[in-house]
LONU-895215 format. One line per 3 residues: number of its first residue (from 1); for each residue x, y, z of C-alpha. Coordinates in Angstrom, 3 decimals, decimal comma. Each point is the difference from the previous one (the first is absolute). Example, Ala and Ser with C-alpha at 12.3 -4.5 7.8 and 13.67 -1.06 7.14 Angstrom:
// residues 2
1 = 12,300 -4,500 7,800; 1,370 3,440 -0,660
This chain:
// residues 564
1 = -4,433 -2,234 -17,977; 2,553 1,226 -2,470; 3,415 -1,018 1,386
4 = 2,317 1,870 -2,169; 3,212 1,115 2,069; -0,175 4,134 0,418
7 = 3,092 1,961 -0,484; 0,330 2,522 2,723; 2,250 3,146 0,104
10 = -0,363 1,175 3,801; 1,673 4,032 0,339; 0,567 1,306 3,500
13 = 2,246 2,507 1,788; 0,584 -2,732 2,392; 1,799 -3,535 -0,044
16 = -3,219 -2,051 -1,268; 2,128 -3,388 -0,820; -2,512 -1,504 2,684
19 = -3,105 1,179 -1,888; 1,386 -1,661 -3,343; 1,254 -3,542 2,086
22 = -3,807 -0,100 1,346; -1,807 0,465 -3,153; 2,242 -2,355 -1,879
25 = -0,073 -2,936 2,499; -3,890 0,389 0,872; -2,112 -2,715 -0,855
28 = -2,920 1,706 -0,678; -1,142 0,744 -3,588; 0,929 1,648 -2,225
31 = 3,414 -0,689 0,212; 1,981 2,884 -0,286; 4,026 0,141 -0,786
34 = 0,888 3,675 1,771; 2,960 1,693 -0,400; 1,108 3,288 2,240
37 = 1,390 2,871 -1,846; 2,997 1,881 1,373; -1,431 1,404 3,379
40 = 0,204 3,971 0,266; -0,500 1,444 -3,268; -3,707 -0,504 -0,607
43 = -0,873 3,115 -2,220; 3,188 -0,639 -2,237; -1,724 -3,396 -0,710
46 = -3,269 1,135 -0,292; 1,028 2,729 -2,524; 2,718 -1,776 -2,038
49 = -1,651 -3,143 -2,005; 3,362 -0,728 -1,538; 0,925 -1,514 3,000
52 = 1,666 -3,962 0,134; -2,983 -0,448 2,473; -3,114 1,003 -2,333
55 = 1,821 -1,992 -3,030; -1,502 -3,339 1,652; -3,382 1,249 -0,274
58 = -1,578 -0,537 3,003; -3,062 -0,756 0,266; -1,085 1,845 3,248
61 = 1,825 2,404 2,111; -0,006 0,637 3,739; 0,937 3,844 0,838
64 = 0,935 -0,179 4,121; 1,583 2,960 1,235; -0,030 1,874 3,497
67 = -1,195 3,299 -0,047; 3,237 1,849 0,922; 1,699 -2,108 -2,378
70 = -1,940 1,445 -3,127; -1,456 3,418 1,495; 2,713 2,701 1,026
73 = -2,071 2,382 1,617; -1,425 -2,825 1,946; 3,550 -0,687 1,708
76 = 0,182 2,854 0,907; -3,436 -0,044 1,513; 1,440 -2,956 2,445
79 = 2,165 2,020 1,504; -2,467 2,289 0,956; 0,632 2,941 -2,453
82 = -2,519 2,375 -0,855; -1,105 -1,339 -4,178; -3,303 1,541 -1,733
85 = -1,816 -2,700 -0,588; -0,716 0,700 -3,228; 4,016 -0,405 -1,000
88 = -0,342 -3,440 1,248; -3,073 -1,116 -2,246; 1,783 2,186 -3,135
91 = 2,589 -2,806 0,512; -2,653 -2,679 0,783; -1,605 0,775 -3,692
94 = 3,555 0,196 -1,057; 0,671 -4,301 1,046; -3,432 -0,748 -1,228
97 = 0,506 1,510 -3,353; 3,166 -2,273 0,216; -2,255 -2,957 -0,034
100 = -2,164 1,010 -2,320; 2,118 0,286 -2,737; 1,679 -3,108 0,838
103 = -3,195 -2,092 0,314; -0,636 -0,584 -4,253; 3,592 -2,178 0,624
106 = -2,259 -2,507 2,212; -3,347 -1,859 -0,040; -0,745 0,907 3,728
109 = 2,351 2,047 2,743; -0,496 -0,131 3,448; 0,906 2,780 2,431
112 = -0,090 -0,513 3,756; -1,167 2,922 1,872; 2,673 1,671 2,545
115 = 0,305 -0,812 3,665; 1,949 1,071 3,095; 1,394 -1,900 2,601
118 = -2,652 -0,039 3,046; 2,817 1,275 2,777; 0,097 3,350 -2,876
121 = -2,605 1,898 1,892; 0,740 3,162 -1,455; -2,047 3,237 1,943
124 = -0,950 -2,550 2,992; -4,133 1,094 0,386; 0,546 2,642 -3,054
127 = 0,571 -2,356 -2,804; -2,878 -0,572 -1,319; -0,400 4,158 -0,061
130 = -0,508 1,870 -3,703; 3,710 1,776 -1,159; 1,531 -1,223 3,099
133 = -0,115 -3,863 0,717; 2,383 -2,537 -1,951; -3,164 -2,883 0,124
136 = -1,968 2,714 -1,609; 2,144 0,972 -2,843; 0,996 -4,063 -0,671
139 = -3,675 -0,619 -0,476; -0,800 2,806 -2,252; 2,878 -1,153 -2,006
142 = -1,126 -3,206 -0,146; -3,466 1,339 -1,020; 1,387 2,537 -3,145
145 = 2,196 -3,157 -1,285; -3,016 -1,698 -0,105; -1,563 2,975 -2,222
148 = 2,979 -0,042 -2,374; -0,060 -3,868 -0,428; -3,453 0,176 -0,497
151 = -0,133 0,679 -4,338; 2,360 -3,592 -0,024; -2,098 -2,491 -0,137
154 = 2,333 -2,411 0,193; 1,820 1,132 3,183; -1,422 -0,829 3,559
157 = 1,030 1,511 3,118; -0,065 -3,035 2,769; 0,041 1,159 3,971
160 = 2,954 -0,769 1,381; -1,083 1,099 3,293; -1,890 -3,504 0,397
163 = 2,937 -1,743 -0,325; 1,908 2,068 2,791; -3,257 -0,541 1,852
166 = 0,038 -3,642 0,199; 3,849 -0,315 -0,204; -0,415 1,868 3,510
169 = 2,989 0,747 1,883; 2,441 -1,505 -2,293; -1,199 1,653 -3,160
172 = 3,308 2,352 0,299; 3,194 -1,460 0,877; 2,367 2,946 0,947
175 = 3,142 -2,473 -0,347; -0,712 -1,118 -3,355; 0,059 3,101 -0,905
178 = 3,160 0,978 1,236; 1,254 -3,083 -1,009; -1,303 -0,641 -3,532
181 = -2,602 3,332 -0,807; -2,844 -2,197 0,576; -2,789 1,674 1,987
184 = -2,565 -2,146 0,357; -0,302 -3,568 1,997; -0,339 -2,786 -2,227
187 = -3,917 -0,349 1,066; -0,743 3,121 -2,179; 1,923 -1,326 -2,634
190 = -1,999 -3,529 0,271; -3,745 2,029 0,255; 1,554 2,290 -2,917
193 = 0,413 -3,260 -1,830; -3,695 -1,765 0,199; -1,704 3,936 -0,762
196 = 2,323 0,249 -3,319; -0,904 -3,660 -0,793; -3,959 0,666 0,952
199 = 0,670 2,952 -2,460; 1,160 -1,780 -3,132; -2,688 -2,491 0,544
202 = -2,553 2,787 -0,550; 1,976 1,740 -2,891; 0,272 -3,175 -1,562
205 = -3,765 -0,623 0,151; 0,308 -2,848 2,735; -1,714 1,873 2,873
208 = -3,130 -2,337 1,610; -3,303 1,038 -1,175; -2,297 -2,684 2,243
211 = 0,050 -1,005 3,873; -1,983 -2,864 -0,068; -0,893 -0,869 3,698
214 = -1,206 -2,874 2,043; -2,867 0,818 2,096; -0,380 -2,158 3,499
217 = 2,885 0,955 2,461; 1,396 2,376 -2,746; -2,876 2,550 -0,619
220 = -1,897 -0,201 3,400; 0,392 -2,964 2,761; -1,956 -2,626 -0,083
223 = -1,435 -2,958 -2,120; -3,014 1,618 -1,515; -1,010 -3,543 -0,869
226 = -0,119 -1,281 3,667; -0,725 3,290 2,125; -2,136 2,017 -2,762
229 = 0,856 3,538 -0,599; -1,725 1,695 3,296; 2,708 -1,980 1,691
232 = 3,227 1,206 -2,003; 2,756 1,325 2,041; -0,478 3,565 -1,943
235 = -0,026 3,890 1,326; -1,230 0,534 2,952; 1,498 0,269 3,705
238 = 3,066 -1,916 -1,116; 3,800 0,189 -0,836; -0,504 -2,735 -2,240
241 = -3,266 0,860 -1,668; 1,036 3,620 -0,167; 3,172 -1,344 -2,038
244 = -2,196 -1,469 -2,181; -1,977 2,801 -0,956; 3,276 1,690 -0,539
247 = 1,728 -2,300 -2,098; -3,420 0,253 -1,834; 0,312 3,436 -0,942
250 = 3,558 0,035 -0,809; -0,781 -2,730 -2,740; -3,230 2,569 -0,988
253 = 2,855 2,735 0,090; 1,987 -1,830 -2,378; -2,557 0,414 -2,578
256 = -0,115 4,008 -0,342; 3,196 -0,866 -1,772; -1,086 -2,632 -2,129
259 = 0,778 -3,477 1,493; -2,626 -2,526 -0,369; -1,712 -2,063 2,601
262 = -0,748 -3,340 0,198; -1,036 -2,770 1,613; 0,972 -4,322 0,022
265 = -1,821 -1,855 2,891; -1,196 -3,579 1,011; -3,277 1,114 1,074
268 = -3,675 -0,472 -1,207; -0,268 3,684 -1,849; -3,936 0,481 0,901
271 = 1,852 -0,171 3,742; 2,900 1,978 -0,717; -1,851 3,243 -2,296
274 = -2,749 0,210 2,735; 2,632 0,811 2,689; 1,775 2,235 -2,523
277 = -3,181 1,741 -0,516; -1,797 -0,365 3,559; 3,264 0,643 2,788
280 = -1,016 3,321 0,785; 4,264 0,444 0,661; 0,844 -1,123 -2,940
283 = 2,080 2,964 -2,188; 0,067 -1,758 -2,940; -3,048 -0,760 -2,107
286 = -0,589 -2,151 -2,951; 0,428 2,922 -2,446; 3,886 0,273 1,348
289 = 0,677 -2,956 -1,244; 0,643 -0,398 -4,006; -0,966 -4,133 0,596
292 = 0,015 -2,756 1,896; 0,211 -4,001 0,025; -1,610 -1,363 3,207
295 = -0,391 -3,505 -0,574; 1,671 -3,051 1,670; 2,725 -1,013 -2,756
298 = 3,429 1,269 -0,377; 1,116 3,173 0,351; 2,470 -0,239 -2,228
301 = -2,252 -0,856 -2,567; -2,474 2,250 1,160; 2,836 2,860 -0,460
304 = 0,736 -0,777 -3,514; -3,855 -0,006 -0,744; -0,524 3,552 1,601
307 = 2,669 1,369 -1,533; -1,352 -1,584 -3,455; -3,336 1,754 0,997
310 = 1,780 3,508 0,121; 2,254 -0,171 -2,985; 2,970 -0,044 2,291
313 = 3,192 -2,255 0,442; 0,925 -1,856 3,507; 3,037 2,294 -0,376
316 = -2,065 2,724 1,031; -1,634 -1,813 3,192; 1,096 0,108 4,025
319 = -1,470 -2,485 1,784; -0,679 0,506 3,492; -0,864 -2,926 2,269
322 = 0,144 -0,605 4,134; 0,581 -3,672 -1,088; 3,730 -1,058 -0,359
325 = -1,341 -2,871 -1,857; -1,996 1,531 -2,572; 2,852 2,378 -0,456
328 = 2,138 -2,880 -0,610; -1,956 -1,308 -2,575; -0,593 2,952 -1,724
331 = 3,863 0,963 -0,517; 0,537 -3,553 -0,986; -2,672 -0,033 -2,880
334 = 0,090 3,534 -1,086; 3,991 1,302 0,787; -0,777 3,245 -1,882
337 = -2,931 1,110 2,380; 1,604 1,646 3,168; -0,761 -1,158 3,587
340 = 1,291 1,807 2,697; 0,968 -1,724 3,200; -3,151 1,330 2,413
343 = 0,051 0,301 3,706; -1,694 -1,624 2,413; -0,932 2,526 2,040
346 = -3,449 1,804 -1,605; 1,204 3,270 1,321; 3,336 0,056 -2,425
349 = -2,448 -0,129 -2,787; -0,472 3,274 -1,053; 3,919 0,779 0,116
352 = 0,952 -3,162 -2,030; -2,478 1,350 -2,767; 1,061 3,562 0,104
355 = 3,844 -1,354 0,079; -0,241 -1,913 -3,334; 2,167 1,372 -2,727
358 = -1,671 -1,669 -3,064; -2,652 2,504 -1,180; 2,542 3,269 -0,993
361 = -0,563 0,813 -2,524; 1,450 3,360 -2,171; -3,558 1,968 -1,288
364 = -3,418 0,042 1,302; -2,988 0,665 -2,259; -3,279 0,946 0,479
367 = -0,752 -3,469 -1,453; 2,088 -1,574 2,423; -1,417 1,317 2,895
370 = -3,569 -0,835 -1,338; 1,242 -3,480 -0,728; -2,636 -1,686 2,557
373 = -2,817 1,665 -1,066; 0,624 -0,674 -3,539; 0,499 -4,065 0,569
376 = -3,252 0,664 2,284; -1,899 1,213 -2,746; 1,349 -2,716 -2,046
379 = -1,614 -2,891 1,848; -3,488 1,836 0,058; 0,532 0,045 -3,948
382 = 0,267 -3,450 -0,002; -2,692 -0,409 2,406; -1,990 2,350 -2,795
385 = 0,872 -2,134 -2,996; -1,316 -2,956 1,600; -3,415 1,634 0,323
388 = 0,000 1,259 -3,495; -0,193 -2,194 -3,627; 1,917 1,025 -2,784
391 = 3,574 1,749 -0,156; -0,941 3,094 -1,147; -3,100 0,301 1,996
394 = 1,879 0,229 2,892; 2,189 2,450 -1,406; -2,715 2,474 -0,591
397 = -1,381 -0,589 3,653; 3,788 1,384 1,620; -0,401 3,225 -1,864
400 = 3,778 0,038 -0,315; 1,793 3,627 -0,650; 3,407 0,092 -1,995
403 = 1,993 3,414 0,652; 2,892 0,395 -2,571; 2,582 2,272 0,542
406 = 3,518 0,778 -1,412; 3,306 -1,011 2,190; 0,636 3,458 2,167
409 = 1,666 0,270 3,016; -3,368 -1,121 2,754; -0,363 -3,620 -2,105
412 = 3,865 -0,181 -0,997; 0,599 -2,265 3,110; -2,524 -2,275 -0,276
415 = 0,198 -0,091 -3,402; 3,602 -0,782 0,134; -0,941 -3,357 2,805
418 = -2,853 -1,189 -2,016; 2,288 0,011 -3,286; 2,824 -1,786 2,141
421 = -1,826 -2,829 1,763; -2,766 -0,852 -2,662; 0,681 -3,323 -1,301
424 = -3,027 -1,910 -1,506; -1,607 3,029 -1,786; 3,124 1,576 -1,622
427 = 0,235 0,171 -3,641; 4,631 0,810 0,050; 0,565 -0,283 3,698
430 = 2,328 3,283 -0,005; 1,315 1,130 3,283; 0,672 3,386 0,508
433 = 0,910 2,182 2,715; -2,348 3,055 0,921; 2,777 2,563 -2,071
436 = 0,231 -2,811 -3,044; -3,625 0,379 -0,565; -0,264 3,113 0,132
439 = 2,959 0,780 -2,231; -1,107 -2,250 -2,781; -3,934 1,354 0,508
442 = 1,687 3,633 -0,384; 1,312 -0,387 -3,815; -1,995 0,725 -2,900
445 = -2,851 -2,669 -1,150; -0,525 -1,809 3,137; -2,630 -0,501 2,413
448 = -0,945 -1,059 2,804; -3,433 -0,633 1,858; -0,745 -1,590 3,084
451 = -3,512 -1,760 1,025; -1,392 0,774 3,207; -3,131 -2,237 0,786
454 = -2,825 -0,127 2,090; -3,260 -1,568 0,424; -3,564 0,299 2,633
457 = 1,973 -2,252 1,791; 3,262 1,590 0,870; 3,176 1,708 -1,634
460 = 2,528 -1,960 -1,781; 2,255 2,858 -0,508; 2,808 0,171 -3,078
463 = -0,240 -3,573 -1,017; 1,037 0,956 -3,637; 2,732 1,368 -2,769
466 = 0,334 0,091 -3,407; 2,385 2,044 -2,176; 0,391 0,926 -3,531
469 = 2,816 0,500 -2,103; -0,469 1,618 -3,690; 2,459 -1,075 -1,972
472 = 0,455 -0,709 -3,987; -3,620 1,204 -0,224; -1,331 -2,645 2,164
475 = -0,971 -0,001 3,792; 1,449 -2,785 1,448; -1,159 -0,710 3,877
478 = 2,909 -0,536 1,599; -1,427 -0,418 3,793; -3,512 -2,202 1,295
481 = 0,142 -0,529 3,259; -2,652 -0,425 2,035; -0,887 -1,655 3,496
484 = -1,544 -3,326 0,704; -2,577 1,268 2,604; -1,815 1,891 -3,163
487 = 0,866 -2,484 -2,886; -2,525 -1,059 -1,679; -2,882 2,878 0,724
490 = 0,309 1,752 -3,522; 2,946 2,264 1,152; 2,321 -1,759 -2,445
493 = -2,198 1,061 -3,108; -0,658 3,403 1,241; 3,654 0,522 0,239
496 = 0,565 -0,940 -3,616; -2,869 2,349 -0,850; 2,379 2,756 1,204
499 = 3,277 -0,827 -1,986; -2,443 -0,516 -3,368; -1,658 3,149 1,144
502 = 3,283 1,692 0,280; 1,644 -1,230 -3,422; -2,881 1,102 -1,691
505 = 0,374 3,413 1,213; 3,611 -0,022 -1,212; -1,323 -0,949 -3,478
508 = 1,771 -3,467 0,355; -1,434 -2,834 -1,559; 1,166 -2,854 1,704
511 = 0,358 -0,899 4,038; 2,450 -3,164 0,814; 1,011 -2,142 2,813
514 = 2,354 -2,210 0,002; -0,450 -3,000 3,026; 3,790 -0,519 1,810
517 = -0,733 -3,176 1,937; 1,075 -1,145 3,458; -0,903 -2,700 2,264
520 = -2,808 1,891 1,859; -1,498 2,091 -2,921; -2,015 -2,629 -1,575
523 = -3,086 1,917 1,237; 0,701 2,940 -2,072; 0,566 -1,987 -3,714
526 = -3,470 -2,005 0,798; -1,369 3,733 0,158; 1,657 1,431 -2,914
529 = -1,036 -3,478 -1,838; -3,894 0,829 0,784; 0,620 4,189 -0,426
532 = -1,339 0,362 -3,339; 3,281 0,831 -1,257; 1,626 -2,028 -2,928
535 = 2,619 -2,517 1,290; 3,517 -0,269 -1,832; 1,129 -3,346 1,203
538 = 3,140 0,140 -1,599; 0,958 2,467 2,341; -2,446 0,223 2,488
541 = -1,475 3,440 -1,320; -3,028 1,375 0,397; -1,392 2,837 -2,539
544 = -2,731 2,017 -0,084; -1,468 2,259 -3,124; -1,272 3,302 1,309
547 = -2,262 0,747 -3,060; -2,272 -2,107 2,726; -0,378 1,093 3,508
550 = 0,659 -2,599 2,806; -3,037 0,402 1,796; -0,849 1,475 3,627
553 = -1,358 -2,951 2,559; -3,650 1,081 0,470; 1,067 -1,081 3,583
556 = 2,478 2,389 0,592; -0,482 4,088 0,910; 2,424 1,758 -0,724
559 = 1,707 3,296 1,737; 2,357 1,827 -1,332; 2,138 -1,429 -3,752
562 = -1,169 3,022 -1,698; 3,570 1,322 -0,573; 0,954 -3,387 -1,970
């Protein structure tokens, strides 16, 4: 995980010095050096970038304010005035224009939602009524600063209500505020603290992508091995078998938004799959999980070989075990995997899982959410190859389907992940954020096109990029990037025979790449090195003359491409 200190500007209407002293001192990464502006003049700040505060270009910023403290009409609305509702959310759209112009200062903001005390009960029984109640108006508010924060992509509203929720009753402190303009108890400072850190984590691209779990005691109760699976503690008319099941389905919840599953056991795996597949209680099935490594050795080692499998790092992987042991060993061998402490008690299961604040992360794709099905399909290919003889014979059997499209606003998300977290297959490496991209794709003589791919078997989704640049009457390609779960099935070459295809149309008679090497994009110069395009080694170039078209893969189909 990337442990470079975060400089944090935190603005508020309120003392926040506690805020700042929590996130400095925490030990969890990243580590984050947080400074509080001057409390009480939040839209001077956000509006005037000349500002000492803004000069030490901060990293992230943290925008805390109470409703009354930034919303006039609201104030009013507390002491029971009559306001049009519609004032209020004029000067709602008012704060969150506020933000939005300030957000280009800052990689990422973050801007808790606003929250009244609990002993604030406003109209009693008519609070929660339309034009009338004060609960009413605060959650609408809430709602249309979410719809004006919404075009930032790199500002995140967090719920601050959770944090007064678990605080309880001390999440306000009526004599610190009196005292030293501190409203809240230093609990929803603390829980304000670990969702801000869980938030960086997933901006920074460190959010968990893989629970791998344990399976006896930990998935249903029982040794399969000694009992067999009719006799598992699972469903049923039972606390702890119906905790099973649930814990069950939250994991199987967890993969509508695109966390893998998977599972390290000492078991014999004949044993093990047939209860997987036979329990009639059992929510998960085999095709939940992305792999597995059911064998007798070590886990550790049987965690770095799964993730191997999938392409993925041990950063990526929570391990979940009932065994204090095994979860011993595991942090010992492999400190960059996370284990959570996990309960005893079977019926705490479910609420552990769901409590975990290591999977945030700040986009969701349709890829993502697919991500199971795709890894899924993945193993049946290899299953597939193994039944087939030559390379390109088994090629031809998938019947696999490239869609090309130019960057627009549907794939400009996706597009923007895949470019940023692509390692092996990535001819420069560029990071960009989502209005980068699309301000360099935007000036004259450049393209973009992304790769969508799919086979019988199952939808990859975008897996690919590649951009062109004309420039001094050559195209050079200035982006190849391309995922690992489709290298190697002809995609590669049939995204070349777009950018040749393109250059030609332009009347431009050469198409160059030039290799920028890192330690993980080996992958991609072996590729270029077998591409059919003449290699430069002086300077790791690759050219290409277009009086000769690169051609199609005969393996390929492709949809769409017919505006290059």
């Amino acid at each position: 995980m990337n442990e470079r200190q975060e400089r944090c500007l935190i603005i508020s209407d309120f003392n926040i010095s506690n805020l700042a002293g929590y996130l400095s001192h925490d030990s969890d990464l990243p580590a984050v050096n947080a400074e509080a502006a001057l409390y009480g003049q939040v839209m001077r700040i956000l509006m005037s970038e000349d500002l000492t505060c803004w000069q030490r270009n901060p990293d992230v910023v943290v925008i805390w304010t109470r409703p009354q403290g930034v919303i006039e009409s609201f104030k009013r609305v507390l002491n029971y005035q009559a306001v049009p509702t519609d004032e209020v959310l004029e000067q709602v759209d008012e704060y969150g224009s506020a933000i939005i112009a300030m957000s280009d200062r800052v990689d990422c903001a973050f801007v808790p939602t606003w929250v009244l005390p609990p002993y604030y009960r406003g109209f009693g029984m008519l609070d929660m009524k339309n034009e009338l109640g004060v609960a009413n108006l605060l959650m609408r508010m809430n709602l249309r600063l979410a719809d004006n924060l919404e075009p930032a992509a790199n500002v995140h509203l967090l719920d601050a209500r959770k944090w007064v929720e678990t605080a309880g009753k001390n999440a306000f402190n009526p004599k610190a505020w009196y005292l030293g303009k501190i409203p809240f108890g230093n609990g929803v400072f603390k829980e304000a603290v670990a969702d801000i850190k869980a938030s960086l984590r997933g901006v920074r691209g460190n959010a968990k992508k893989l629970i791998v779990v344990d399976l006896d005691e930990t998935l249903w109760g029982g040794i399969v091995g000694d009992i067999g699976w009719e006799n598992l503690k699972l469903g049923g008319h039972d606390h702890v078998g119906e905790a099973y099941v649930d814990f069950q389905r939250a994991l199987k919840s967890l993969t509508n938004r695109g966390i893998l599953l998977g599972i390290v056991s000492k078991n014999e795996e004949s044993v093990a799959l047939e209860a997987i597949e036979s329990h009639p209680e059992m929510a998960l099935t085999l095709e939940d999980f992305a792999g597995w490594k059911i064998n007798w050795g070590d886990k550790a080692q049987n965690i770095v070989d799964l993730t191997s499998e999938l392409n993925l790092g041990v950063q990526s992987v929570v391990f979940i075990d009932d065994n204090p042991v095994e979860r011993a060993r595991v942090r010992e061998a492999l400190p960059n995997v996370f284990v959570p402490e996990w309960p005893q008690d079977r019926t705490l299961y479910k609420k552990t899982l769901l409590s975990l604040r290591c999977f945030d992360a700040p986009h969701m794709s349709h890829e993502d959410q697919e991500r199971t099905k795709m890894y899924v399909s993945e193993r049946q290919r290899a299953d597939l190859r193994k039944e087939v003889g030559s390379l390109d014979e088994w090629l031809m059997t998938l019947g696999i389907v490239a869609r090309i499209e130019e960057l627009n606003g549907s794939n400009l998300p996706r597009t923007t992940q895949l470019l940023n977290k692509t390692n092996q297959m990535n001819l420069s490496t560029r990071r960009m954020t989502e209005s980068e991209l699309t301000a360099w794709v935007d000036q004259q003589d450049r393209k973009l096109w992304t790769f969508r791919v799919s086979d019988k078997l199952g939808d990859s989704g975008l897996t690919g990029i590649i951009s062109v640049e004309l420039e001094d009457g050559r195209a050079k390609i200035v982006d190849f990037v391309l995922s690992c779960r489709v290298m190697g099935r002809k995609v590669e070459e049939t995204m070349l025979s777009t950018a040749v295809k393109h250059a030609r149309s332009k009347g431009v008679d050469e198409v160059y790449a030039q290799y920028v090497a890192t330690p993980k994009n080996r992958p991609c110069f072996e590729f270029w090195k077998r591409s059919g395009f003449v290699q430069d080694e002086s300077d790791n170039t690759f050219h290409w003359q277009t009086t000769s078209d690169y051609p199609v893969p005969e393996q390929i189909t492709i949809e769409g491409g017919d505006f290059v």
